[in-house]
FIMAR-538409 format. One line per field, with one value per residue (C-alpha): residue number from 1; residue in three letters; x, y, z. Coordinates in Angstrom, 3 decimals. Layout:
REM residues N
seq (NUM,...) .
type (Ala,...) .
east (X,...) .
north (Y,...) .
up (Z,...) .
This chain:
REM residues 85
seq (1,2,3,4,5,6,7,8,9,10,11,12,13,14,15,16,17,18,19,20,21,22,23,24,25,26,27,28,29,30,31,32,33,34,35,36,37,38,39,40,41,42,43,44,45,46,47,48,49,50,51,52,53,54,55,56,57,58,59,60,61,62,63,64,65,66,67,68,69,70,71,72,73,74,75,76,77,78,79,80,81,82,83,84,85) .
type (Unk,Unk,Unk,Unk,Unk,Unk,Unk,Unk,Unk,Unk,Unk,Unk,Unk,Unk,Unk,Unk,Unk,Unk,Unk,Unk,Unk,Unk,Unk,Unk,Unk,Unk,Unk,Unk,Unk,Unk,Unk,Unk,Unk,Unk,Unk,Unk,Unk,Unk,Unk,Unk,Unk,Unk,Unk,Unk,Unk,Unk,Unk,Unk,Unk,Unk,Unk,Unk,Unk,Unk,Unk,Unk,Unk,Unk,Unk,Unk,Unk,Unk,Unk,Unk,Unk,Unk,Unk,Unk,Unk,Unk,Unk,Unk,Unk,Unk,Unk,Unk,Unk,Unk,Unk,Unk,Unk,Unk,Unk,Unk,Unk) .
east (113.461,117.059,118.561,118.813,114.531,115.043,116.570,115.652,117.520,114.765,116.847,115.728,114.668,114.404,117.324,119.034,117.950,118.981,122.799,122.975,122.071,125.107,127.520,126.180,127.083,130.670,131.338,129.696,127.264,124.165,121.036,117.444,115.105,111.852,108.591,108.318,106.369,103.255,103.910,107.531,107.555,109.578,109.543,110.736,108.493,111.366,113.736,116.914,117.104,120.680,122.248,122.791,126.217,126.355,124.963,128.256,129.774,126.415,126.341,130.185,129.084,126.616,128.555,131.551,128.958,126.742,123.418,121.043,119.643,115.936,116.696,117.643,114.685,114.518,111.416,110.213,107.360,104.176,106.818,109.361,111.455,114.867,117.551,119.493,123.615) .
north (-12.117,-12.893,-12.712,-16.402,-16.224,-14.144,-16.176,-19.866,-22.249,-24.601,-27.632,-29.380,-32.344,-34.138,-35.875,-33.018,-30.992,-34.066,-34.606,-30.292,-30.702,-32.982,-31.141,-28.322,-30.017,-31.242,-27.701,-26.595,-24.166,-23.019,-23.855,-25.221,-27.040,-25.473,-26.571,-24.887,-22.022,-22.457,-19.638,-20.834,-23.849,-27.288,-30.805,-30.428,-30.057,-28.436,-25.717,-24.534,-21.628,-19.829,-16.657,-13.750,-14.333,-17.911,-17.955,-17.738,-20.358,-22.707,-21.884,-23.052,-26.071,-26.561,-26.066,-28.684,-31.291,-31.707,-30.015,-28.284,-25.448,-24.220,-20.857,-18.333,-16.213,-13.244,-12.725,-9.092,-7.566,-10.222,-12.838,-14.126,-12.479,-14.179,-13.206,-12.132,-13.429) .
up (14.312,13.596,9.989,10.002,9.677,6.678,4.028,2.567,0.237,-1.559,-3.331,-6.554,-4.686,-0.875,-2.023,-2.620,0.589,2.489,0.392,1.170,5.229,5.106,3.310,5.228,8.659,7.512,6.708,10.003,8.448,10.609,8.827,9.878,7.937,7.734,5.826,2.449,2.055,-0.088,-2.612,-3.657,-6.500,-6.261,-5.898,-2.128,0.735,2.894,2.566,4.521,6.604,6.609,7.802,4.372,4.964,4.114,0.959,-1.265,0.608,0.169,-3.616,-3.625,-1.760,-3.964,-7.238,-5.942,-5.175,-8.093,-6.477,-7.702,-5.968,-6.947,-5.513,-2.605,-1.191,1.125,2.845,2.324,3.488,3.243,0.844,-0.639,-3.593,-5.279,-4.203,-6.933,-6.361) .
């Protein structure tokens, strides 16, 4: 498992994660969009995958376009826990 399987983005909305994917692509960030898992709340069905490394620059992304992100989590051990900035 590569670090890119260890980190998720989950946007406010499908809107969102869709406006993000492009932003993310113009900027030629790695990402892959991945079904939700269960135990993390928001109105979106999908989240991004993305390298550790990338996350400042997606928050910045983020911040410049108007999008809201519902949060950043780091799978550890059998879950996910926020990953505090």
């Amino acid at each position: 498992m590569n670090a890119m399987d260890q980190v998720i983005v989950l946007m406010k909305s499908v809107h969102q994660h869709m406006a993000m994917e492009d932003r993310l692509d113009r900027h030629q960030i790695r990402y892959k969009t991945v079904v939700k898992p269960r135990s993390l709340g928001s109105d979106c069905g999908t989240a991004l995958q993305v390298a550790p490394a990338d996350i400042e620059r997606i928050r910045k992304l983020s911040d410049d376009s108007g999008l809201t992100i519902f949060g950043v989590f780091v799978r550890e051990n059998d879950g996910w826990k926020p990953m505090v900035p």
